[in-house]
N, CA, C and O atoms as a CHARMM CRD file, in Angstrom:
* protein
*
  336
    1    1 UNK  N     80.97900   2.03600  96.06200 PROA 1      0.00000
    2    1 UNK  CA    79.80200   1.38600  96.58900 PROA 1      0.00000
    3    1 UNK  C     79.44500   0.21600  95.66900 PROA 1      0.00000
    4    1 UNK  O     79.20500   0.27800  94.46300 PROA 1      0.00000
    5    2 UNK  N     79.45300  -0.70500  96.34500 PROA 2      0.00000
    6    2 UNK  CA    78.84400  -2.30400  95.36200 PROA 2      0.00000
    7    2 UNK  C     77.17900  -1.66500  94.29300 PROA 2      0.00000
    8    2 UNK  O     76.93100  -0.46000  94.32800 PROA 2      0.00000
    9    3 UNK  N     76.92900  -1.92000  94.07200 PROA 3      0.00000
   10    3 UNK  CA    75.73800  -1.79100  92.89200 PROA 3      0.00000
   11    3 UNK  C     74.57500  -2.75100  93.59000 PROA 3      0.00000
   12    3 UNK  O     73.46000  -2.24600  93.72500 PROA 3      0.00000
   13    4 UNK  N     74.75500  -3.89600  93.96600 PROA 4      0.00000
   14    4 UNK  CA    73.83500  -4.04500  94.85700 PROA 4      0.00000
   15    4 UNK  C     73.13700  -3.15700  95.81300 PROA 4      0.00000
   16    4 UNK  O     71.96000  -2.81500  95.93000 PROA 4      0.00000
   17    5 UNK  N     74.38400  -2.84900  96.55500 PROA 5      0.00000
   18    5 UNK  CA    74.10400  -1.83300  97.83500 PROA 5      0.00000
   19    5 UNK  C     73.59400  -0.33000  97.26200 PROA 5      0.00000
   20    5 UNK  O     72.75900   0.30400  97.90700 PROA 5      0.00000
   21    6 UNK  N     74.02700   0.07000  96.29600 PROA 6      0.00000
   22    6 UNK  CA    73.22800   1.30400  95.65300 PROA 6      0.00000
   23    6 UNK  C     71.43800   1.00200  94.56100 PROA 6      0.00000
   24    6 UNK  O     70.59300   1.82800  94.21700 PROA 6      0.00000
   25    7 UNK  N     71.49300  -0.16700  94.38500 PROA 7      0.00000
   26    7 UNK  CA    70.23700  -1.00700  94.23900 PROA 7      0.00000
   27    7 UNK  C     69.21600  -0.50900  95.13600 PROA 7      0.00000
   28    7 UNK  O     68.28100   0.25300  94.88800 PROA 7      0.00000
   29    8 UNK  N     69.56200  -1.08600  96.25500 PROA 8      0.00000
   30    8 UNK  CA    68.95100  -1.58500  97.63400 PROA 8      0.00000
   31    8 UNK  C     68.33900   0.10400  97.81000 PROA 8      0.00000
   32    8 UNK  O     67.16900   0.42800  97.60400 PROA 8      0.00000
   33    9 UNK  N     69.39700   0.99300  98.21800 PROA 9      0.00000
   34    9 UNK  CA    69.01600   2.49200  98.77400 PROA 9      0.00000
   35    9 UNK  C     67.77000   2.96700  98.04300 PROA 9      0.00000
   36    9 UNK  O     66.67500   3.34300  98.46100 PROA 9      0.00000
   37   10 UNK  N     68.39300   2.80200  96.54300 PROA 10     0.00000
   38   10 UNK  CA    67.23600   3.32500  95.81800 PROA 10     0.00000
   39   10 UNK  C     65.83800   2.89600  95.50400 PROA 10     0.00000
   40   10 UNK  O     64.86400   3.53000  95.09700 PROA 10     0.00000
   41   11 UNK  N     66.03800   1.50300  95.84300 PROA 11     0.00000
   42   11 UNK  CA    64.65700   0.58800  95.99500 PROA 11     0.00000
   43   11 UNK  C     64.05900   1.25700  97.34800 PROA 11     0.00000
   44   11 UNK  O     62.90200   1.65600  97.21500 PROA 11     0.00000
   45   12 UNK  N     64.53300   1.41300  98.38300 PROA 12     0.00000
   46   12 UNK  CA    63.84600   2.20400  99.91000 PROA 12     0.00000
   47   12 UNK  C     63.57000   3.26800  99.73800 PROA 12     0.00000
   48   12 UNK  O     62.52000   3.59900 100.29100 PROA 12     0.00000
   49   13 UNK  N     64.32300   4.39500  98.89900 PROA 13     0.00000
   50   13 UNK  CA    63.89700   5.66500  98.84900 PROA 13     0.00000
   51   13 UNK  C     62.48100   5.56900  97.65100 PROA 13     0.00000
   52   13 UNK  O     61.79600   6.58400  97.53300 PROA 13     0.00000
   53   14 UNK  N     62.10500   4.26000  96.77400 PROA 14     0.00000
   54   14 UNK  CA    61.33600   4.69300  96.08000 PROA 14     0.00000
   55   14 UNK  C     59.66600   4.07100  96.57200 PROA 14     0.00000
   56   14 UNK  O     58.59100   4.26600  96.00600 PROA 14     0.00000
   57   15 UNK  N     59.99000   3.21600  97.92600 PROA 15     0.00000
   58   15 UNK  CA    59.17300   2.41100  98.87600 PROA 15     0.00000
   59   15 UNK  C     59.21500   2.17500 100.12200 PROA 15     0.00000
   60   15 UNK  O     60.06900   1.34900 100.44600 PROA 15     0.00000
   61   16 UNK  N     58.75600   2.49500 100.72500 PROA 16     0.00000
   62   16 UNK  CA    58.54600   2.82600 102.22000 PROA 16     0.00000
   63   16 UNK  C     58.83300   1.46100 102.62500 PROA 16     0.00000
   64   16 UNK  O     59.80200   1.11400 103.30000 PROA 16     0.00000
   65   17 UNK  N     57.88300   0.68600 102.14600 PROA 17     0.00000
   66   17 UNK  CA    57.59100  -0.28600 102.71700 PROA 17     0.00000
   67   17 UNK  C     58.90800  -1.74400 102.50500 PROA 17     0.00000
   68   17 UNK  O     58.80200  -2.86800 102.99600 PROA 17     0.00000
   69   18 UNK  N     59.94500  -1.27500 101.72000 PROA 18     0.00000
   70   18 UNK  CA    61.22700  -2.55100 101.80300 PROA 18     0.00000
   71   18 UNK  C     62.04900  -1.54900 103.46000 PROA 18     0.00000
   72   18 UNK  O     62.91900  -2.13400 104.10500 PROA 18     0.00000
   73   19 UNK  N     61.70200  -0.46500 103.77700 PROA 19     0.00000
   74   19 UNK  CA    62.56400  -0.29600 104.94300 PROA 19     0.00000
   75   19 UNK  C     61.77500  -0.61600 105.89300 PROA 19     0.00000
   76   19 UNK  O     62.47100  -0.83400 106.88500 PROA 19     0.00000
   77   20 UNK  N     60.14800  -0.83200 106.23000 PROA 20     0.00000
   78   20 UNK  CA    59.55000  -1.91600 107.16200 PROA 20     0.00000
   79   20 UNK  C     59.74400  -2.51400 107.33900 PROA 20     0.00000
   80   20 UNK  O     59.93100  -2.79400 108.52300 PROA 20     0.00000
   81   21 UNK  N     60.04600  -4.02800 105.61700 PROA 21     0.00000
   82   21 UNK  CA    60.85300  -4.78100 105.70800 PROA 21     0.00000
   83   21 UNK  C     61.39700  -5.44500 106.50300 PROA 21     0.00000
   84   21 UNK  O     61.10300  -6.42100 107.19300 PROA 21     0.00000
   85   22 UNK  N     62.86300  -4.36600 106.24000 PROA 22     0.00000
   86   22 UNK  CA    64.39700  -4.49100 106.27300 PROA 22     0.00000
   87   22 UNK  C     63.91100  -4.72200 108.10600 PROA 22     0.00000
   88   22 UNK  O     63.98800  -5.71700 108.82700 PROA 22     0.00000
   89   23 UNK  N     63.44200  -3.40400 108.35800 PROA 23     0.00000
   90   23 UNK  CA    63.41300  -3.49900 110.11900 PROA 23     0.00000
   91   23 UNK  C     62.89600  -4.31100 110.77600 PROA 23     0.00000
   92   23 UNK  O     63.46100  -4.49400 111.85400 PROA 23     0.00000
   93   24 UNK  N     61.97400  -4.94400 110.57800 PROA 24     0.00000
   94   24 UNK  CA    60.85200  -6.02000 111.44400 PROA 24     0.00000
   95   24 UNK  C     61.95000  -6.94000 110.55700 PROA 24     0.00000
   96   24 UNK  O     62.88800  -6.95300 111.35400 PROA 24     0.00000
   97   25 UNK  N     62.30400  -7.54900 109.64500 PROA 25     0.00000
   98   25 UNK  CA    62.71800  -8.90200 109.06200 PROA 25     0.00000
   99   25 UNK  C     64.34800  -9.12600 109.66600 PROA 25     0.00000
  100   25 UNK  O     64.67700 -10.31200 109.70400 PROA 25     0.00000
  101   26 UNK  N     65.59800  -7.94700 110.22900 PROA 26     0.00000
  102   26 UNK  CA    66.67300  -8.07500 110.61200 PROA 26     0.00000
  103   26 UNK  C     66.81200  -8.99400 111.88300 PROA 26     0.00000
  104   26 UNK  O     65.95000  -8.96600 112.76200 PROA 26     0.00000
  105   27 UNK  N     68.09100  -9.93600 111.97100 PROA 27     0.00000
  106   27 UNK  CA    67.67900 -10.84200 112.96800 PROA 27     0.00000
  107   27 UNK  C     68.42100  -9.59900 114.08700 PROA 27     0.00000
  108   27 UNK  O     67.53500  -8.93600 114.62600 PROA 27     0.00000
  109   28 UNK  N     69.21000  -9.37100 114.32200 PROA 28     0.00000
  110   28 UNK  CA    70.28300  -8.35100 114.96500 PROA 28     0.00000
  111   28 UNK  C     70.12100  -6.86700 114.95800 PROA 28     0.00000
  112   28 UNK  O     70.97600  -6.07600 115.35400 PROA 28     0.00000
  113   29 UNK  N     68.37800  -6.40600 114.23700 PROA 29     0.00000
  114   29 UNK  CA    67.97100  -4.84300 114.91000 PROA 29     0.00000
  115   29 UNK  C     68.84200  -3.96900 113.88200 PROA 29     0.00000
  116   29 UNK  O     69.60300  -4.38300 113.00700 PROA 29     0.00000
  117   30 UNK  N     68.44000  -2.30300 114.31700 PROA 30     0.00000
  118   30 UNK  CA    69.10000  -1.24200 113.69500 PROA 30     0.00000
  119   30 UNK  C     69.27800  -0.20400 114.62000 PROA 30     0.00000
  120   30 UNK  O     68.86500  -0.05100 115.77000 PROA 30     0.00000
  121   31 UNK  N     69.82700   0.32900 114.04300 PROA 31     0.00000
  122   31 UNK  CA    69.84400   1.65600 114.80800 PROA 31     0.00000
  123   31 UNK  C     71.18300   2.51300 113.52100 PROA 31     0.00000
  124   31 UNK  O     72.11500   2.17200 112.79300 PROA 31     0.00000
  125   32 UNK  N     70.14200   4.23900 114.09400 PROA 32     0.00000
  126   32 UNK  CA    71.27300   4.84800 113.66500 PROA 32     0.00000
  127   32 UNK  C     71.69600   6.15300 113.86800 PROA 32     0.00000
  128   32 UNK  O     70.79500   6.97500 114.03500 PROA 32     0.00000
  129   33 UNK  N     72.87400   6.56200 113.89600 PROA 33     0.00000
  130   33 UNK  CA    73.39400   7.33900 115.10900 PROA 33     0.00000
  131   33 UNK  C     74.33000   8.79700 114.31000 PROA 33     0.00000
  132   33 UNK  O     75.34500   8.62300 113.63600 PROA 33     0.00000
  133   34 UNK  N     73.81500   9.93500 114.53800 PROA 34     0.00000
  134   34 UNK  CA    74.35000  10.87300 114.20700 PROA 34     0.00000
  135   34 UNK  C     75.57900  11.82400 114.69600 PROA 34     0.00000
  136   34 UNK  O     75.55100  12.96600 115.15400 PROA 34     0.00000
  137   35 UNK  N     77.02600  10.65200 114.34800 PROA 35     0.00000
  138   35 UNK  CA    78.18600  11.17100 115.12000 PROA 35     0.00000
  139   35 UNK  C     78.35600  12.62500 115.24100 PROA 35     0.00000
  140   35 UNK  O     78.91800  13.09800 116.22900 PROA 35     0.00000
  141   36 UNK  N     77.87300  13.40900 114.22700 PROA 36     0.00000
  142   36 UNK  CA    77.83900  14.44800 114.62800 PROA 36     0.00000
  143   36 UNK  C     77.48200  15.55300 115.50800 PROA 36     0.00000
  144   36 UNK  O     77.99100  16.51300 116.08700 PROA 36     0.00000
  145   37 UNK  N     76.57000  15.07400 115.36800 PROA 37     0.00000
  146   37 UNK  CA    75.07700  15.37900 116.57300 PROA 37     0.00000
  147   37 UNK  C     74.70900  14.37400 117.31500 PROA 37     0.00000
  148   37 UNK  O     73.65000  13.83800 116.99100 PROA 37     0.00000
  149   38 UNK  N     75.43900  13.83600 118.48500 PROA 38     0.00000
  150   38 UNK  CA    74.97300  12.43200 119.33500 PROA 38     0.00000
  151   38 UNK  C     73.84300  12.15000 119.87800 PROA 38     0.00000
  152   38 UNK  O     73.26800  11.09700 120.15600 PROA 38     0.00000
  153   39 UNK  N     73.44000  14.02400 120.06700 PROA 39     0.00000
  154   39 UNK  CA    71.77100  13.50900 120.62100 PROA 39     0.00000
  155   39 UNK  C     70.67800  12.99200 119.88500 PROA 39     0.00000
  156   39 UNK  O     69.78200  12.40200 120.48900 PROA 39     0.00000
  157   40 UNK  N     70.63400  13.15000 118.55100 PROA 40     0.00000
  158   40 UNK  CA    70.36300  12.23800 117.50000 PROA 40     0.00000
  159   40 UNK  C     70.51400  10.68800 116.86100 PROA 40     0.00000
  160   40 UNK  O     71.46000  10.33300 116.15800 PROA 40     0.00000
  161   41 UNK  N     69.41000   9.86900 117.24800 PROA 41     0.00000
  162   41 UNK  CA    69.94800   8.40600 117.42400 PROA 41     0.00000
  163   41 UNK  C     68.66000   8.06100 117.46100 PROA 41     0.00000
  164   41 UNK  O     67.89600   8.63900 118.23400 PROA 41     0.00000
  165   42 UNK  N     68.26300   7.13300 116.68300 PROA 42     0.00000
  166   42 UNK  CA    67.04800   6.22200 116.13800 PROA 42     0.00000
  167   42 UNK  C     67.78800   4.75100 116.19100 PROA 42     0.00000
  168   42 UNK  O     68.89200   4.53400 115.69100 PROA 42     0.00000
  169   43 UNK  N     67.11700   3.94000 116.77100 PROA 43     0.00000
  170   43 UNK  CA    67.07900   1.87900 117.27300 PROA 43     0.00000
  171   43 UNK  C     65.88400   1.82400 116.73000 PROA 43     0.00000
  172   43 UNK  O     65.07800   2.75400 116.75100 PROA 43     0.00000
  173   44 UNK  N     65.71600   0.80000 116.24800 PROA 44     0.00000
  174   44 UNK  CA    64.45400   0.16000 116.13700 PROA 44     0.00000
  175   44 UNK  C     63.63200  -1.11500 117.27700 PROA 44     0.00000
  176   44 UNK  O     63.97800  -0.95500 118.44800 PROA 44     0.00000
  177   45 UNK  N     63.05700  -1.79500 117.14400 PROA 45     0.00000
  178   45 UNK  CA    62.39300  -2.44400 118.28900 PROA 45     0.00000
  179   45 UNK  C     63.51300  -3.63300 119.06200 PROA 45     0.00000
  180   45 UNK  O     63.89400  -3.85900 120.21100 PROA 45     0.00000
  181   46 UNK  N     63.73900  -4.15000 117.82200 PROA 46     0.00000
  182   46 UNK  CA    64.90200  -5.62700 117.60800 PROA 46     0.00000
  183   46 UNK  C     65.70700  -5.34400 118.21800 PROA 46     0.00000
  184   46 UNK  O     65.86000  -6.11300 119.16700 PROA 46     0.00000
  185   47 UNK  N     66.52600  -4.38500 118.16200 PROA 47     0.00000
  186   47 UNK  CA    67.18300  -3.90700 118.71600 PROA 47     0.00000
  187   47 UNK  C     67.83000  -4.00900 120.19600 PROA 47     0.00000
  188   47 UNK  O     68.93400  -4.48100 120.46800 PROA 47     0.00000
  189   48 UNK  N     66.81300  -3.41500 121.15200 PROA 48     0.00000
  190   48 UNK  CA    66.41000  -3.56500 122.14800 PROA 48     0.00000
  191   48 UNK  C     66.34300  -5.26400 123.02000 PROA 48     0.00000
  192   48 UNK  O     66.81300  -5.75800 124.04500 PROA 48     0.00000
  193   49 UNK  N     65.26200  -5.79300 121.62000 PROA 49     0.00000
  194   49 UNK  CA    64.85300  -6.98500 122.01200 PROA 49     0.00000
  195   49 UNK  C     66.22100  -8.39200 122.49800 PROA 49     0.00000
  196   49 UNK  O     66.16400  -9.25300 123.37700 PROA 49     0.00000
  197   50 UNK  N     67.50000  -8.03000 121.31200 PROA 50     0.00000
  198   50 UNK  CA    67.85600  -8.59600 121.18600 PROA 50     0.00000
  199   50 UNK  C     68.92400  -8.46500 122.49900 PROA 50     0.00000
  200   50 UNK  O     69.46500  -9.46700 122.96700 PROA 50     0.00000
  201   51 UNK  N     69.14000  -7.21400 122.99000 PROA 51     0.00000
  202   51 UNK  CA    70.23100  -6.97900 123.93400 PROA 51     0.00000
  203   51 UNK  C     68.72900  -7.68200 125.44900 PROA 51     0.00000
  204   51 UNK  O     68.88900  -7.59400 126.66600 PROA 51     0.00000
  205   52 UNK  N     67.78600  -8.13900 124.90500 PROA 52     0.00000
  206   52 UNK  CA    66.74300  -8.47200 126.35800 PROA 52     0.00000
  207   52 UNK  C     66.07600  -7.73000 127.43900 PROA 52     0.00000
  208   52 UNK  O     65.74800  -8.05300 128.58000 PROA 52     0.00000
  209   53 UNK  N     65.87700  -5.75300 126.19400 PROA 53     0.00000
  210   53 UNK  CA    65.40800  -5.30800 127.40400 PROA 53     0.00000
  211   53 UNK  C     63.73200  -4.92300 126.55600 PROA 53     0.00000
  212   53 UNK  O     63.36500  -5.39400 125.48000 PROA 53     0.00000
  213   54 UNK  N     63.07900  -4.10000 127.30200 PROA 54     0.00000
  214   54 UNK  CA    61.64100  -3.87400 126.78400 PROA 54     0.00000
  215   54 UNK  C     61.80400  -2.35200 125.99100 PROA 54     0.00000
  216   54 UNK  O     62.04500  -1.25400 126.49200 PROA 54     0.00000
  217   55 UNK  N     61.57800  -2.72800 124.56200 PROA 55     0.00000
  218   55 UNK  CA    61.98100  -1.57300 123.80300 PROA 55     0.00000
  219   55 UNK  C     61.23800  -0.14100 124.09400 PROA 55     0.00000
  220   55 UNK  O     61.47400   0.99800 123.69200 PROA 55     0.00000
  221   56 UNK  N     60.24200  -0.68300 124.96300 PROA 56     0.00000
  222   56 UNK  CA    58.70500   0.55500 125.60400 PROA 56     0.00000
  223   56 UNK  C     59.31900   0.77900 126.99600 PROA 56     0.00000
  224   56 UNK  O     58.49300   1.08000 127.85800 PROA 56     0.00000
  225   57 UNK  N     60.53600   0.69700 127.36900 PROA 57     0.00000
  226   57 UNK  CA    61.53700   0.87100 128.33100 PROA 57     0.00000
  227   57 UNK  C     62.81600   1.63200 128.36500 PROA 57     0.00000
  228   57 UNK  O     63.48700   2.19300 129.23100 PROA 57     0.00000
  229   58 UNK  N     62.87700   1.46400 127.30200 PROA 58     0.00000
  230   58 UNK  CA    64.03200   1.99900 126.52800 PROA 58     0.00000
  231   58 UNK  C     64.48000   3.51500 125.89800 PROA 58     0.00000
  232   58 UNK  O     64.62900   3.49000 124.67600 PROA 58     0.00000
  233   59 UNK  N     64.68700   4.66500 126.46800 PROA 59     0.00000
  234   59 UNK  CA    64.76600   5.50500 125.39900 PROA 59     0.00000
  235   59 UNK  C     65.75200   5.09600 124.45300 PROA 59     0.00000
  236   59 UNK  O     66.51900   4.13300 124.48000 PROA 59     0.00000
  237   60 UNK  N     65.54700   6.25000 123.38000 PROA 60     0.00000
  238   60 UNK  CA    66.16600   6.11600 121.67200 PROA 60     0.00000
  239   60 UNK  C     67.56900   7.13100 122.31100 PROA 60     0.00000
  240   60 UNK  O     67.54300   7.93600 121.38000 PROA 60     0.00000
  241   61 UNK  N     68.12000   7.37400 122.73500 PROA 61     0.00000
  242   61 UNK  CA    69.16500   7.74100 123.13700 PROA 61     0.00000
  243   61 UNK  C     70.28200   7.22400 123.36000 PROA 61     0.00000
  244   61 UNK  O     70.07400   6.18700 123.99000 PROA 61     0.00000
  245   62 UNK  N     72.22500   7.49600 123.05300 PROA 62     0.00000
  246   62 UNK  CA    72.78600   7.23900 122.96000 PROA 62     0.00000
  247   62 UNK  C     73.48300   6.66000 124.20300 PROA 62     0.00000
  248   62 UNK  O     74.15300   5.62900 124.15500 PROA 62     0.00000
  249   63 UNK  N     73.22400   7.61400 125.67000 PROA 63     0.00000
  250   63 UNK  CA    73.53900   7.02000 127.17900 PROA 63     0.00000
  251   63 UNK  C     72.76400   5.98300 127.52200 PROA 63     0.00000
  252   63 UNK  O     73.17600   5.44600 128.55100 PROA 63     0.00000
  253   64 UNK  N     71.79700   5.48400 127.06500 PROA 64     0.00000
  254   64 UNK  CA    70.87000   4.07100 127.12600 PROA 64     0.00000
  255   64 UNK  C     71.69100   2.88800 126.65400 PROA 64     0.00000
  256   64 UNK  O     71.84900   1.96300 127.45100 PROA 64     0.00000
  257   65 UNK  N     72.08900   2.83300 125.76400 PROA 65     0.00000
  258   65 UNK  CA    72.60200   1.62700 125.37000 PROA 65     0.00000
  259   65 UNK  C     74.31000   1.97800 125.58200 PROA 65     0.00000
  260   65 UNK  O     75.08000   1.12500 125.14200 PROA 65     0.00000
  261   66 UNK  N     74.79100   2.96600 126.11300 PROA 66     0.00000
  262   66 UNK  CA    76.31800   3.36700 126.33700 PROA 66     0.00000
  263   66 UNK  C     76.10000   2.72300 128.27300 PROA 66     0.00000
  264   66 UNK  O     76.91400   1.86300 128.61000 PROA 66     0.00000
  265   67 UNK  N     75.28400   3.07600 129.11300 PROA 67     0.00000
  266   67 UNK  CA    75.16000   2.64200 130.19300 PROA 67     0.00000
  267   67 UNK  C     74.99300   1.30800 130.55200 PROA 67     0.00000
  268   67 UNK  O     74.96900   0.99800 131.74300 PROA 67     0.00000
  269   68 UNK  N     74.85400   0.33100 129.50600 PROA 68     0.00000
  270   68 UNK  CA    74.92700  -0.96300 129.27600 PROA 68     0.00000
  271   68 UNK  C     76.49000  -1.39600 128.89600 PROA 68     0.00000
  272   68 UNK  O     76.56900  -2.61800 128.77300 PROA 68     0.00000
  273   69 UNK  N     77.53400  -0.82600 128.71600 PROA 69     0.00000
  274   69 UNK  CA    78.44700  -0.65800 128.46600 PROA 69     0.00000
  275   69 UNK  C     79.48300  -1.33200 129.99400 PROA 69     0.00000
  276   69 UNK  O     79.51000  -0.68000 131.03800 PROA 69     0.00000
  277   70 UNK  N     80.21200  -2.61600 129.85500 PROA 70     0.00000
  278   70 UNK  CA    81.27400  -2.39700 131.31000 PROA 70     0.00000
  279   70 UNK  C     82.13700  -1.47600 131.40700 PROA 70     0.00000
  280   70 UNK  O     83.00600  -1.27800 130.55800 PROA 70     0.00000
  281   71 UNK  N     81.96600  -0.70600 132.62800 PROA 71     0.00000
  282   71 UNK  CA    83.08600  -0.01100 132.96300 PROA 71     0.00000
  283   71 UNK  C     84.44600   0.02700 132.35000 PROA 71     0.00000
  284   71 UNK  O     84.98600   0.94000 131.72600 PROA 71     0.00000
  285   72 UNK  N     84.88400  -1.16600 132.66500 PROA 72     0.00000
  286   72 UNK  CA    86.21100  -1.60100 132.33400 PROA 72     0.00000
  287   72 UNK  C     86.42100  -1.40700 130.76000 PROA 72     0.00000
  288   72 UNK  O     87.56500  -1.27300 130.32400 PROA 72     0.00000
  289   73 UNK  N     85.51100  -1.39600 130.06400 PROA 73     0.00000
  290   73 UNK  CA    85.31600  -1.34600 128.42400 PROA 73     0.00000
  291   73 UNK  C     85.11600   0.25800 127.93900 PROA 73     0.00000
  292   73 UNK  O     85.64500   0.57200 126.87200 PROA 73     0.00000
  293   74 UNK  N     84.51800   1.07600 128.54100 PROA 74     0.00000
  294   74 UNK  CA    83.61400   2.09500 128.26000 PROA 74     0.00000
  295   74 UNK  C     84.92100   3.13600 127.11700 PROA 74     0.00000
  296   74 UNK  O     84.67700   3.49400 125.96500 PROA 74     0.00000
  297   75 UNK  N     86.15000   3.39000 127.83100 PROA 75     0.00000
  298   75 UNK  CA    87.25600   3.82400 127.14000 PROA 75     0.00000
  299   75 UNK  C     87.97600   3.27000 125.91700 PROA 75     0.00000
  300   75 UNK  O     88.70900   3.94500 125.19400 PROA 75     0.00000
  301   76 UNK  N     87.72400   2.09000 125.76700 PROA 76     0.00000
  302   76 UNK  CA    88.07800   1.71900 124.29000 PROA 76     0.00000
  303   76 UNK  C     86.73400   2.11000 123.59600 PROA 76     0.00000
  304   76 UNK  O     86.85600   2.82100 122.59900 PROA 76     0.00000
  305   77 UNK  N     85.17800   1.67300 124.05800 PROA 77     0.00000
  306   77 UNK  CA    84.10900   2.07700 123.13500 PROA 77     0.00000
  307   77 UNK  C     84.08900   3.21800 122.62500 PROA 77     0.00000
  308   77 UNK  O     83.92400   3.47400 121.43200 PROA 77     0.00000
  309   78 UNK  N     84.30400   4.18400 123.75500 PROA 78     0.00000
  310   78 UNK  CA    84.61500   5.69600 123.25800 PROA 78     0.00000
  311   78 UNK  C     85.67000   5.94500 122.17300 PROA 78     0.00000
  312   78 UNK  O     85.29900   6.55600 121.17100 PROA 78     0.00000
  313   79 UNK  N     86.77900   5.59100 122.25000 PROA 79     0.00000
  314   79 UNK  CA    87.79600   6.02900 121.22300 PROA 79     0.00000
  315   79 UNK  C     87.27200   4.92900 119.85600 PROA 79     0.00000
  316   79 UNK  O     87.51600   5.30100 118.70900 PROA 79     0.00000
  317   80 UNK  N     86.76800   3.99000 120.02200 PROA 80     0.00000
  318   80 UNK  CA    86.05400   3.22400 118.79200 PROA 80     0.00000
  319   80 UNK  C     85.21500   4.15200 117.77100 PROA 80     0.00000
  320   80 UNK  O     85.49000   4.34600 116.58700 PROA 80     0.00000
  321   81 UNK  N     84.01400   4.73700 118.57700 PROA 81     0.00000
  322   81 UNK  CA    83.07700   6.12200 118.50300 PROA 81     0.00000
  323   81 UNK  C     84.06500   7.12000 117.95600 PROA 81     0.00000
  324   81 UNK  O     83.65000   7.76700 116.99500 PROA 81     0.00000
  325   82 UNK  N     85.15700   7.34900 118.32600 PROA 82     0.00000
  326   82 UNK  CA    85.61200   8.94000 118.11400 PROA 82     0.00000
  327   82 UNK  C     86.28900   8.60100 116.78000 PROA 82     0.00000
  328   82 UNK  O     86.77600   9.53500 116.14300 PROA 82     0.00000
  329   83 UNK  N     86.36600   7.35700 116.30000 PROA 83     0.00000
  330   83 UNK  CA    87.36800   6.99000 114.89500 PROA 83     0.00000
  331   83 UNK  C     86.54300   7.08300 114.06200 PROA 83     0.00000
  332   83 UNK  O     87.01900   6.91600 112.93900 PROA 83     0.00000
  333   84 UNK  N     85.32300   7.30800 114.08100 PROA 84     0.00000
  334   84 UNK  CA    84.26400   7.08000 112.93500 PROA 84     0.00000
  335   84 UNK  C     83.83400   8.73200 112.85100 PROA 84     0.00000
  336   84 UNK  O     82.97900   9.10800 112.04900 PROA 84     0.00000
């Protein structure tokens, strides 16, 4: 792990408020997703915003933003998903 990037973690775990930050200040949103457990999955607002839909529209769920997905694509996304 870079030392920056282990910087950073430990600066958030010791302040709430750099992962407010991080979330309202990202141009490209977050989200994050528990391969293990898929029904587990937190986006933040940006997120949403940025793919152009209404984040108060949106569930935090993984078939929400997988149903946005083309058809024609959906089988490589999946095996993308299953490598991680």
């Amino acid at each position: 792990m870079n030392y920056l990037e282990k910087e950073l973690r430990e600066l958030v775990k010791k302040d709430d408020s750099i992962f407010d930050f991080l979330q309202e200040s990202t141009l490209d949103g977050m989200w994050y997703w528990d391969l293990t457990n898929q029904e587990e999955e937190w986006m933040n607002i940006v997120f949403w915003e940025r793919l152009g839909y209404d984040p108060d529209q949106m569930p935090a769920k993984a078939e929400a933003w997988m149903g946005l997905i083309n058809p024609e694509d959906m089988e490589i996304a999946k095996a993308k998903i299953a490598e991680h």
